[in-house]
N, C-alpha and C positions, 0 to 999 in steps of 0.2 A: 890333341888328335890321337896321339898315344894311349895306351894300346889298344891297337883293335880286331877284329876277329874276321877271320875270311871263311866264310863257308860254300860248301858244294849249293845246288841249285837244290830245293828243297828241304834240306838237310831240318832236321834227324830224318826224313821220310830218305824213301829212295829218290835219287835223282832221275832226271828224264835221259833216254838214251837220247845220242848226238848230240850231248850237248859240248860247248867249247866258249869256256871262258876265261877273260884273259885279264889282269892287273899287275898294275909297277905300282910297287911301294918303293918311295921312295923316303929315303932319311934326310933327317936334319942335324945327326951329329955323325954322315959316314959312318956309317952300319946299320944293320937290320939282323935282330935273333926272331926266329918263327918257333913257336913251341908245339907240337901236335898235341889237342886234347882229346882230339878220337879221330882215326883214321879206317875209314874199311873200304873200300875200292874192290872193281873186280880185277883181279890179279892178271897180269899182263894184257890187259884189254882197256884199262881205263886208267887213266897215269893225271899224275901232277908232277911238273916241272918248272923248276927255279933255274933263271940265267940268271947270274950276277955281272957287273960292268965286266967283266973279263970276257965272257960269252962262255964261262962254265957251265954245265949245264946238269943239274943234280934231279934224280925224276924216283916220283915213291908211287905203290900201285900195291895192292892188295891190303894186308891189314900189318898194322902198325899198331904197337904198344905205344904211349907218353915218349914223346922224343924232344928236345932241345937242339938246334942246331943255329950259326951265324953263318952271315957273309961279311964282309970288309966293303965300299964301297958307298955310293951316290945312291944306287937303286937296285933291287932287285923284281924282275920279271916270274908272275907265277902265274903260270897257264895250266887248265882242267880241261879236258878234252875226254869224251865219254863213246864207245863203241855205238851199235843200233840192237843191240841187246840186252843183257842184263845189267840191272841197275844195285845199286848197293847203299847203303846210307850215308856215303860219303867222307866229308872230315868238316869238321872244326878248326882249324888254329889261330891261335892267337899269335899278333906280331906286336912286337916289343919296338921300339928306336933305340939303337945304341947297337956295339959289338959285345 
């Protein structure tokens, strides 16, 4: 099942305004690394947010260079939530299994 890619709602195009979508990834060895292979969002209007079992809550929004980050845990929760405005080309990442 490993690894696989979550992308915005039309992505590489612009995505549709209001849009809001939601996925748990979860693991099979307790943990999850998501790597961004292109991120461009409209900056403070249109966000992605990772909760991990803790209910931490880690949220990225405009544009992002190549990033790598983990959680520790069962599952992580990543929700895309879009204004009724301008759209952008969204992201790509790739999620890995394992910490």
């Amino acid at each position: 099942m490993y690894p696989i890619n979550l992308r915005s709602p039309n992505y590489p195009y612009y995505y549709p305004a209001n849009s809001d979508c939601s996925n748990r990834i979860e693991s099979a060895s307790d943990g999850v690394t998501f790597v961004l292979m292109a991120f461009y969002t409209e900056n403070n209007y249109d966000y992605v947010v990772f909760t991990d079992t803790s209910l931490n809550q880690y949220t990225f929004t405009g544009f992002k260079n190549s990033d790598r980050f983990s959680f520790s845990g069962s599952y992580v929760d990543v929700r895309f939530y879009s204004d009724s405005s301008i759209g952008k080309s969204g992201f790509s990442i790739l999620v890995i299994d394992g910490y």
